[in-house]
N, C-alpha and C positions, 0 to 999 in steps of 0.2 A: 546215646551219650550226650552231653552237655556242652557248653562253650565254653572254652577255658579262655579267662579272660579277669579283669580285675574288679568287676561291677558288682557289687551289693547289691539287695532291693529294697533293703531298709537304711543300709548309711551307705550310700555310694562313695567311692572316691573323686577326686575331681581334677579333669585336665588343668594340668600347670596355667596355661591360657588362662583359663576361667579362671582360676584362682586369682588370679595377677592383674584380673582385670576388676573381680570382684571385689578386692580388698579395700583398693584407694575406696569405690564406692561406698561401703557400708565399713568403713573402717574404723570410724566413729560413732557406731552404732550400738554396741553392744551392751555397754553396762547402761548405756541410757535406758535402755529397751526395757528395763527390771524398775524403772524410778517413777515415782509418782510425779503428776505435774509441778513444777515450780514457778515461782510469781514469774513476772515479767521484769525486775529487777535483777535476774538469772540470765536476762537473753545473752546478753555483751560478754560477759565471761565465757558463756557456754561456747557462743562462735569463736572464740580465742581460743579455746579448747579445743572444738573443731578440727582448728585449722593446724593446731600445734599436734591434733592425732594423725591427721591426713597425712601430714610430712612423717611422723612418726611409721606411719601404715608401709608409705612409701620405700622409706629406709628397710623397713622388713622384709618388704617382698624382693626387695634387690640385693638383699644379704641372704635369699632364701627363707626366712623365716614363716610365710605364709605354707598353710597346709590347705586345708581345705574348708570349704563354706559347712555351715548349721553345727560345725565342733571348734568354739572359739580358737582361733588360732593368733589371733594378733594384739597387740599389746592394748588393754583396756584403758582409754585415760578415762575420766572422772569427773564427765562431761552427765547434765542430769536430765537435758531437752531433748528432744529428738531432731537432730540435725540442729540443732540449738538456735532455732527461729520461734518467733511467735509468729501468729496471720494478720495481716492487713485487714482494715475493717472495708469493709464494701458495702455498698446500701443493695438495701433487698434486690430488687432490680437485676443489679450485674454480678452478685452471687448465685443468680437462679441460673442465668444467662450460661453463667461460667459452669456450673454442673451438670445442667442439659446437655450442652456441646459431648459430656462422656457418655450417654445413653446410647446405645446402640439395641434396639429391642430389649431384649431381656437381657442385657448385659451389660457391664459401663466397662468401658477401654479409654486407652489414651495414649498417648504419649509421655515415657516415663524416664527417657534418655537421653540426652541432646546428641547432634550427628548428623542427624541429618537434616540439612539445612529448611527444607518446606516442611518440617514436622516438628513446630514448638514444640516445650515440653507443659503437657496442660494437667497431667495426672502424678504429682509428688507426693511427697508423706503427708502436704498439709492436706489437700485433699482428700487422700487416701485418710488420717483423723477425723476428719470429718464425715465422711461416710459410714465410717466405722461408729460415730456416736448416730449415726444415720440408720443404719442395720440394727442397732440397737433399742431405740426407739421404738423402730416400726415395729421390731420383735414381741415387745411388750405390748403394743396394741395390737397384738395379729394372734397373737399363739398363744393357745390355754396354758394357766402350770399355774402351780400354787405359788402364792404371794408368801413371801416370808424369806428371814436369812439362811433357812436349810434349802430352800427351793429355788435356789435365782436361775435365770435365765442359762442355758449350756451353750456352748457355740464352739464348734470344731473349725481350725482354719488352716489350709494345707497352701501349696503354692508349687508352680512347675519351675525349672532351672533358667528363670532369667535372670539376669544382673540384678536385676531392679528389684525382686522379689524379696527378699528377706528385708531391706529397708521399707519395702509397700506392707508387706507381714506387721510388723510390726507396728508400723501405725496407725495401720488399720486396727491391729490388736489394742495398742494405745487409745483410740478411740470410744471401742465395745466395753475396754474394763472401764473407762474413767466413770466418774459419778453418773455423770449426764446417760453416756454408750446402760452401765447396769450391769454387765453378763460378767459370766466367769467363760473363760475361753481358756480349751487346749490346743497346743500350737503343736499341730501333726507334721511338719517342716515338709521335705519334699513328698510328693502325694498326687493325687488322680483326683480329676472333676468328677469319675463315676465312685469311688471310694468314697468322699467327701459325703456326697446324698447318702449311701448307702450306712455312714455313720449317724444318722437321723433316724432310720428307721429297724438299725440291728441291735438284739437283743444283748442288754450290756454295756451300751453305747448309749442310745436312744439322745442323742444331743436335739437341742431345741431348735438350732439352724448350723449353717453350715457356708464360710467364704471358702473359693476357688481362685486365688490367684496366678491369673491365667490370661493371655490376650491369645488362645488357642494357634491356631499356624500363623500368624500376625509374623514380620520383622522384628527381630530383636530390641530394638529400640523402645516398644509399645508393650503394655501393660494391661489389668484389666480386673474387674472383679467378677464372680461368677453366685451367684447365691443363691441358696435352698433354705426350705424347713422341712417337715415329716413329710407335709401331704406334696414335696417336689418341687423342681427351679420355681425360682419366683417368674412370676412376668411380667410383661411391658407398665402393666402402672405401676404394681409394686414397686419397681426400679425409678418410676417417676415420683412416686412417696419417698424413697428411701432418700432423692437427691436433690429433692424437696429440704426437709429435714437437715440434710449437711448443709443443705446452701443457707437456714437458718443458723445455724452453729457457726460457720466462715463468717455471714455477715455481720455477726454477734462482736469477733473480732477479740473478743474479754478472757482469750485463754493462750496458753502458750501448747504445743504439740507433745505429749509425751510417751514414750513408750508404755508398754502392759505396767498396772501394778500388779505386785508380787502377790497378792494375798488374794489374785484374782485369775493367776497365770497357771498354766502349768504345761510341758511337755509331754506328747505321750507318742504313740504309736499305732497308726490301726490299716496301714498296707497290709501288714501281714492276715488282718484278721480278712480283708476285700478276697485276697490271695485265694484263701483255704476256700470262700465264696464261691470264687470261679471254678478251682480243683472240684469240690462236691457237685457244680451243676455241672460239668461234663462229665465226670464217676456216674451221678444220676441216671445221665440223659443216653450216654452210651450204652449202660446198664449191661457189662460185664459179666459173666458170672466164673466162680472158683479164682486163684488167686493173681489174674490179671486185672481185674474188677479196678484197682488201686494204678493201672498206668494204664486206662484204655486207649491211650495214642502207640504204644511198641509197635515198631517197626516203619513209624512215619518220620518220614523228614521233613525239619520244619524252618525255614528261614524266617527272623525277625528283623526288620528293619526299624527301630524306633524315632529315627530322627532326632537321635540325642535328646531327645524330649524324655516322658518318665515312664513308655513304656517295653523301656530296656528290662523287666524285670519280668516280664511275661515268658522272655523265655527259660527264665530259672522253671518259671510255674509250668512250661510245657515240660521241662528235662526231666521234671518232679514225677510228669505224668507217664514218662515214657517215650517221647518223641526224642530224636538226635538236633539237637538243635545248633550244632557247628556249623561253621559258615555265616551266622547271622554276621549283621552289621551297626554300624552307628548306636550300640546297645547305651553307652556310658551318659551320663546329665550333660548338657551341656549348653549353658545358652547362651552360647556367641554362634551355636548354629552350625559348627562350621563347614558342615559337609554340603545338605541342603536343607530347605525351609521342612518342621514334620506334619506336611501337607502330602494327604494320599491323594488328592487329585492333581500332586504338579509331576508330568514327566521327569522331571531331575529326581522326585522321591520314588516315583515307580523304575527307574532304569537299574542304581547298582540293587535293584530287591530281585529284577528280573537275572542280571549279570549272576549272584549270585545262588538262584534257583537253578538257573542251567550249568552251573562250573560244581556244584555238590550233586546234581540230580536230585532234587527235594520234589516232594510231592505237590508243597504247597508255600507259597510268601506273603507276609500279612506285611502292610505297610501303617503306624498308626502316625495319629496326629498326635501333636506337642503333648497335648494332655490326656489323652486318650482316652475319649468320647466319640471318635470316628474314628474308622480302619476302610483298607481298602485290602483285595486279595490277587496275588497272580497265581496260574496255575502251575501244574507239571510242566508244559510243554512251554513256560515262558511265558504267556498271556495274559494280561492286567483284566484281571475281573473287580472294576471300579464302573459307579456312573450307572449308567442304565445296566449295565450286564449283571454287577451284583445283584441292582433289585431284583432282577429276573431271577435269577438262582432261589436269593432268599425267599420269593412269592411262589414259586416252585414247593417250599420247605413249607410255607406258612398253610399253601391250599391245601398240599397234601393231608397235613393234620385238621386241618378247619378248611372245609369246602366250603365255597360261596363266601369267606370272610371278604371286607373292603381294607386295599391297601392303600394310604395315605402317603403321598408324594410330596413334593416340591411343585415347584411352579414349569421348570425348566427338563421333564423329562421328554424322551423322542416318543415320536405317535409310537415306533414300533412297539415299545414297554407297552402302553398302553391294550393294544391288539394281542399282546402274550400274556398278560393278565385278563384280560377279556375271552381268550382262547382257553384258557384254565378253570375255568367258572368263575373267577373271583371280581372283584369290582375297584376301579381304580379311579380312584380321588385326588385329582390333578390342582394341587392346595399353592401356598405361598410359600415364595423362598424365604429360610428359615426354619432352625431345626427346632425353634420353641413353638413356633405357629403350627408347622405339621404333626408334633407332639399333640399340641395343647387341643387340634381337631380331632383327631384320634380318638383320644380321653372322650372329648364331648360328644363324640359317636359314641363308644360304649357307654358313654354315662344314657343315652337314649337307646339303648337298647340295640344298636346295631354295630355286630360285632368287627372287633376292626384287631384283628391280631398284629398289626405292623404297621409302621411309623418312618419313613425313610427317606431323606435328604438324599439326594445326587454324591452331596459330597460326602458323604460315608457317616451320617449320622441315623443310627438305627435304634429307633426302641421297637422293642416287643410285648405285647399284651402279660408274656409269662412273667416277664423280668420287670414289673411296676410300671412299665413303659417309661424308661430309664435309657438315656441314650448311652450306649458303653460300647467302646470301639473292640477292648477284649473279647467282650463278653459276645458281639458280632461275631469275630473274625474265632471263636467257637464255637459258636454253632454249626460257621462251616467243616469246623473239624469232627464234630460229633457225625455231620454227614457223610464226611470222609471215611472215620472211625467204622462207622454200621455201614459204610459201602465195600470196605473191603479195600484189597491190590488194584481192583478191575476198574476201581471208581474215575472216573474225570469229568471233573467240574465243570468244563468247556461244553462238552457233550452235551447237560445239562440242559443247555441254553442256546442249541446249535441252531434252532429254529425262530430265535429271537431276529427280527429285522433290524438293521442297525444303521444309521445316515451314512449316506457313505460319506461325505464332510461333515466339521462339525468346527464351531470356535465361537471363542467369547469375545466379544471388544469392550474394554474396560475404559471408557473415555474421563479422564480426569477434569474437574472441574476448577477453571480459575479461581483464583485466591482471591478474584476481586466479584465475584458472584457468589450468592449463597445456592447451594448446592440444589436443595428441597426446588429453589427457582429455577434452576435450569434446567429437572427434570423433570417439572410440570411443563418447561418448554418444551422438551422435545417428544412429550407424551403427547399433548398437541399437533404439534408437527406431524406424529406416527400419526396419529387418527384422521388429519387432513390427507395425509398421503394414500392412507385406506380408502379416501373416497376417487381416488382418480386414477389411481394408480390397477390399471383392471386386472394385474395378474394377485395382488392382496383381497385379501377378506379378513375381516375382523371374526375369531372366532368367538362362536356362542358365549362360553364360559370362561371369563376373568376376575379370577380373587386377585392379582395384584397387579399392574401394570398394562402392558393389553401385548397380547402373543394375534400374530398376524399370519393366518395360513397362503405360502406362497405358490402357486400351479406352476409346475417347470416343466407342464406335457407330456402326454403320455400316459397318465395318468398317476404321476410321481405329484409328492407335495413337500415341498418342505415349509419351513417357517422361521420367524423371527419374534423374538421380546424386545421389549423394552422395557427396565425394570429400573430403579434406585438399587444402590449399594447401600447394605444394611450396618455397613462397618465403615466405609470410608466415602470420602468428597467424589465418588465416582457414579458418571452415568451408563447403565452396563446394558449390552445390545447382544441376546446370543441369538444363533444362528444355526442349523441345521439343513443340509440338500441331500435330496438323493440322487444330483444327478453330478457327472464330475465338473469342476469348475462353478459349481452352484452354490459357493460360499460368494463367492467371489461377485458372481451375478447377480446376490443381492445384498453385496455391500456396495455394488457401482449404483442400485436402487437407494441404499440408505442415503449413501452423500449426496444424489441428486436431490431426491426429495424433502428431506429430513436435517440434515446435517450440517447443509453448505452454508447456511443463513447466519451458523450459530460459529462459525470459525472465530475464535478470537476469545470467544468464552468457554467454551471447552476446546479438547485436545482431539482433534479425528484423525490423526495423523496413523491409526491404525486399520481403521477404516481406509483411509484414502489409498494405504500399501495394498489390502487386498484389492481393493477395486481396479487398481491399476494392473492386476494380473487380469482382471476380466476384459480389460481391455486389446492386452496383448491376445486373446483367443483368437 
């Protein structure tokens, strides 16, 4: 049976909140959004406009008039600019400056909301225009198609449930169609970062690239683009061309912002066609036969936790197939959040998944992220299989079908992962944090001939050799259902993996970086520091093999080890220091190491203030 409840997977409804808060935001934005750009004689009016809609907007949502976001609901004025600003002209210089700062690997984020006080807002529509005639560009020098007015460039662009997103949508779409951008673009409104790619390469579809707007489990407040073509995400220089390019177009300064034109726009739909995608590779892969074929989940129970993020609609697609999926939770869009962050590796996301596994007796609970390209899974009996223990399961699944394949990790997995793929025949490739880097090795293994079935971040970003090596947090947290499926009543997940060693402590310190250092410097600081301390410090070793940072194997006797990184944050101003012991109190033992050696010099420019709590329990031993 199903969850009865109010949630669409293709027009959701939307919490009054959200509504009420969306409106003032983008309440000005809609007939702009259909208007070609206007001189710059247009700005002054258009901000009168603005401002006389904003109170307009206002007055509506507090006489009720607002309904819900992507089905116009609130009164259009007749305003032609988007946000009715033009861009300040900048010299090259401090336009480049000012675009880099949003790169974060293969992705550009930002800040897209004001609120919160240490986090400007550096990612608006003008930017967001900018990029957008930035993706467009590159597009035409990157991607084959035919030249001409029947052939122009295709561009799908979808977005998850933030405030921010349907005004970023848009002028990023405003960007792509203008003269300069070139593309025709359909605006897939709320939608999935694995959908998105997956409209590049499905028959039908075949679009030329593909924006994700998305800042994934980020804070509300923050924002982000995420972007693909056929051959899959772009990467780190791609994204340094793309922003490139915008930072020429901002510094240029000779345009005003506008939304999509019309003769370039259009609306469409393609969750449902992702949907039927996943449906068919579980019917596949389960391989049924006579007429249960078409729901080979009957008789499972299944909790979905989406994190009010977009993948509230997988469990229509499980009740489709046959599983009971009542009792889920946080199914509905929502981006003010407001239950917890949809982050499968934060305790707050795993606890009401676990609450509500054990109050239904479900088999199984999948926890996804905001956009659903990572999932995490709990079991029967209550237990979060995230982190090291999924990969363990999944490399279980992967060796079984392909012995001897090598699994590609992250940077931050425990030795024990390590020794349980090594116990299984398989080979494990201990890579850099980052779900594009451990992707992108992957790939460049099988493009060499060595096969590499699995792709897998910590934090629950999984591609698979079968599935284009595509990170889909769905399409993850089904495969473990398909193993559930062909295991039968008897099956448990846990069992699985019962042989996995696992730290017995484990935590991350996320040290933030003063506002008055640049960040890149003070992790070159303390990556120094970590290597002098490896020299004196006799219970550290520096291990053999570092692709990022440098992982430090710690002796706590006996023949136990645990260790520590040190690594850069790939997304924010933070210095991050994880840590793993096997023995008790062995976190603690060597954060009282970090601050002595490493840490205590650098007070004042970063934050150790989490460090210094644990170490102070080592003290009390």
């Amino acid at each position: 049976m199903g969850v009865t409840r109010a949630y669409a997977p293709v027009r959701p409804r939307w919490p009054t909140a959200f509504v009420l808060a969306s409106c003032t935001l983008a309440g000005s934005m809609s007939s702009a959004f259909v208007s070609p750009p206007v001189s710059t004689s247009a700005v002054r009016a258009a901000k009168a406009t603005k401002s006389a809609a904003d109170t307009a907007c206002r007055r509506q949502c507090s006489t009720g008039g607002a309904r819900r976001m992507g089905v116009v609901s609130w009164r259009e004025p007749a305003a032609s600019t988007l946000y009715g600003a033009g861009v300040e002209m900048l010299d090259e210089e401090t336009a480049l400056a000012k675009f880099k700062r949003l790169q974060t690997q293969s992705d550009i984020r930002g800040v897209s909301m004001e609120g919160v006080p240490e986090d400007k807002v550096d990612l608006s529509v003008k930017e967001a225009y900018c990029i957008g005639v930035g993706f467009g560009v590159w597009l035409r020098k990157n991607v084959e198609f035919v030249q001409g007015q029947e052939s122009r460039l295709r561009v799908s662009v979808g977005r998850d449930p933030r405030l921010s997103g349907q005004e970023l949508s848009q002028a990023i779409i405003g960007g792509m169609t203008s003269q300069e951008g070139g593309c025709d673009v359909a605006d897939f409104g709320l939608c999935t970062t694995p959908a998105m790619f997956m409209s590049c390469v499905t028959e039908g579809h075949l679009y030329d690239g593909a924006v994700m707007i998305t800042a994934s489990h980020l804070p509300s407040h923050r924002n982000g683009f995420k972007f693909f073509s056929k051959a899959g995400g772009l990467n780190k220089q791609n994204i340094a061309e793309i922003l490139t390019i915008a930072a020429e177009q901002h510094g240029d300064g000779s345009f005003d912002i506008a939304g999509p034109q019309k003769d370039r726009y259009t609306k469409n739909e393609f969750l449902p066609v992702y949907q039927q995608q996943l449906k068919d590779m579980i019917i596949g892969q389960v391989d049924k036969e006579g007429p249960q074929r078409d729901r080979p989940l009957e008789g499972l129970k299944v909790i979905v936790n989406a994190g009010n993020g977009m993948g509230g609609f997988l469990a229509d697609t499980l009740t489709e197939l046959g599983a009971d999926t009542r009792g889920s939770v946080h199914l509905e869009p929502d981006g003010t959040f407001p239950n917890h962050l949809a982050n499968p590796e934060l305790p707050e996301a795993m606890a009401p998944t676990i609450e509500a596994v054990r109050a239904v007796g479900a088999d199984l609970g999948i926890v996804l992220d905001t956009d659903v390209d990572r999932s995490g899974v709990v079991d029967k009996n209550g237990e979060a299989i995230n982190r090291n223990r999924l990969i363990a399961f999944l490399a279980t699944v992967v060796l079984r079908d392909s012995p001897g394949t090598t699994i590609v990790t992250d940077s931050t997995t425990s030795n024990g992962l390590a020794r349980f793929i090594e116990a299984r025949g398989g080979k494990h490739l201990r890579f850099k944090k980052g779900y594009k880097n451990v992707i992108d090795k992957a790939i460049e293994l099988n493009d060499e001939g060595i096969d590499c079935q699995l792709a897998i971040e910590t934090s629950g970003h999984a591609a698979f050799k079968q599935n284009q090596m595509l990170d889909d947090g769905a399409y993850l947290a089904l495969k473990v259902l398909v193993e559930m499926a062909k295991g039968g009543q008897g099956f448990d997940l846990g069992e699985t993996i019962q042989d996995l060693a696992e730290p017995l402590e484990s935590t991350e310190f996320r040290l933030r970086v003063s506002n008055t250092v640049d960040p890149a410097t003070m992790y070159t600081k303390t990556l120094e520091a970590t290597k002098a301390a490896v020299a004196h410090v006799s219970q550290w070793k520096s291990e053999d093999t570092n692709f990022e940072g440098l992982r430090v194997a710690v002796d706590e006797g006996d023949g136990r080890a645990g260790w520590l990184m040190n690594r850069m944050s790939l997304h924010e101003p933070i210095v991050i220091f994880n840590v793993e012991s096997e023995v008790e109190g062995g976190v603690a033992a060597i954060a009282a190491g970090l601050l002595k050696h490493v840490l205590e010099p650098l007070r004042g420019e970063l934050d150790v203030s989490s460090v210094e709590k644990s170490a102070a329990a080592s003290a009390l031993q």
